[in-house]
GUVOSE-953653 format. One record per residue (C-alpha): residue in one letter; x, y, z. Coordinates in pm, whole numbers, plus 50000, padded with zeros to 5 digits. Each point is the difference from the previous one (the first is absolute). Example, Ala and Ser with C-alpha at 12.3 -4.5 7.8 and 13.67 -1.06 7.14 Angstrom:
2
   code      px      py      pz
      A   51230   49550   50780
      S   50137   50344   49934
***
This chain:
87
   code      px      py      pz
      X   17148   13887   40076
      X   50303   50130   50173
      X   50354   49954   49857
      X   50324   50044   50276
      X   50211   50095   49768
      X   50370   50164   50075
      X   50078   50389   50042
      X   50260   49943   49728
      X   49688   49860   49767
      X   49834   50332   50064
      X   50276   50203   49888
      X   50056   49835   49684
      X   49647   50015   49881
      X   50022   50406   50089
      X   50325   49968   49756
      X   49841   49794   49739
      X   49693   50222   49970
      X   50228   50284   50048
      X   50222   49931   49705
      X   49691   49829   49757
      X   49815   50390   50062
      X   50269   50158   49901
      X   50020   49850   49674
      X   49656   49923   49880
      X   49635   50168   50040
      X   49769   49784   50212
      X   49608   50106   49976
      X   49877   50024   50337
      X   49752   49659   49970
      X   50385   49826   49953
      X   50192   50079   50314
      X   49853   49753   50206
      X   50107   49746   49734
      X   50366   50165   50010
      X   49986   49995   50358
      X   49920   49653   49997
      X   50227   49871   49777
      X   50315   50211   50183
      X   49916   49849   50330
      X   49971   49612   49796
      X   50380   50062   49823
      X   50146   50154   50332
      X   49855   49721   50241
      X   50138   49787   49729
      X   50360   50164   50080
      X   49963   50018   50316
      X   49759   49751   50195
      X   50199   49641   50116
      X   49637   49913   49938
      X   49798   50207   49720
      X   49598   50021   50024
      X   49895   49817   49700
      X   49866   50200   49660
      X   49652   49880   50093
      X   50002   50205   50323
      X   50142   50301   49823
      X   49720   49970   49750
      X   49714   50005   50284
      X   50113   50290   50174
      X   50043   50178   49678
      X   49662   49874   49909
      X   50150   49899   49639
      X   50065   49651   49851
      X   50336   49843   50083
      X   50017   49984   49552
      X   49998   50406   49996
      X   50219   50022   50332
      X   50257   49764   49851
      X   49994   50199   49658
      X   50052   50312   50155
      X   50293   49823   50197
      X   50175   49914   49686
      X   49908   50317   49831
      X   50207   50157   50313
      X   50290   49782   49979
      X   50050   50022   49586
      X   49962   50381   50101
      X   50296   50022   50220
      X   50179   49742   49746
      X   49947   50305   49730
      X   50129   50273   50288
      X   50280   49848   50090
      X   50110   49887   49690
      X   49951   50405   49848
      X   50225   50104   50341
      X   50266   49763   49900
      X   50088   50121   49639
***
């Protein structure tokens, strides 16, 4: 499987991971998982027309249920961060 995804997709899944390290411990058997999940919530930002979970979830070789938890787990993170910046 082969996703043509835009440069701009690319650089916000660096950021994403970027910013999720830098703030929590990942054991190494997770990154893949993180990974994953970045590049699913940037293409999300970014793609006119987003891969769908289920393809995110066979190239991370994990069920679209643990990809999409993770997903939210990400998003109610940077709710938390950005809420903590504000005040």
């Amino acid at each position: 499987m082969k996703f043509r995804l835009l440069q701009e997709t690319t650089y916000m899944t660096v950021a994403i991971i970027d910013r999720f390290m830098q703030d929590n411990y990942v054991p190494k058997k997770m990154l893949q998982l993180v990974g994953v999940t970045a590049m699913f919530i940037a293409s999300k930002y970014e793609e006119m027309y987003p891969p769908e979970i289920g393809d995110f979830a066979f190239i991370g070789d994990v069920g679209a249920a643990v990809l999409n938890n993770a997903a939210l787990q990400f998003v109610r993170g940077a709710r938390v961060a950005s809420a903590g910046q504000a005040a």
